[in-house]
Phi, psi and omega in degrees: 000146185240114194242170182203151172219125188247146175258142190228134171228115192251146168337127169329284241269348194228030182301328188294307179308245227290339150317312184268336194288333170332318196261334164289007199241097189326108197093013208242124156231127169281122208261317198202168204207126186257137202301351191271342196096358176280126179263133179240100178268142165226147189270099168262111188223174185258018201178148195267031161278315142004263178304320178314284193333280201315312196305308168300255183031272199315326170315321196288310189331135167301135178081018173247143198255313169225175175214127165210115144340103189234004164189142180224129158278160105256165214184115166316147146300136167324303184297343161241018170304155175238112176287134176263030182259161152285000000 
């Protein structure tokens, strides 16, 4: 799994318009909105082809002026973890 967090910056005049298409992108949460309109979002995908795909997206997104990535994890799947109990 993979998780990220990107901060997105939309035109003043489309902050709702990109908020909502952002909350349409399957693995996407909009966490906080700054009175200015800066969104601070995170990405949970399965793979990092995935996280490209989403990331461009949101760049793409209409109303949107940036995207910038400011942190990426990856994390085993729960299911492939190797438990060391006995």
């Amino acid at each position: 799994m993979n998780i990220s967090s990107v901060i997105v910056i939309p035109h003043p005049d489309r902050s709702e318009d990109v908020r909502r298409a952002l909350e349409e992108i399957g693995g996407v949460e909009v966490h906080a909105v700054s009175p200015q309109g800066k969104m601070i979002v995170t990405l949970e995908t399965e793979n990092d082809g995935e996280t490209i795909a989403a990331f461009e997206r949101i760049g793409q997104l209409d109303g949107v002026l940036s995207a910038s990535m400011v942190y990426h994890q990856h994390e085993p799947a729960p299911d492939m973890e190797i438990s060391l109990e006995a």
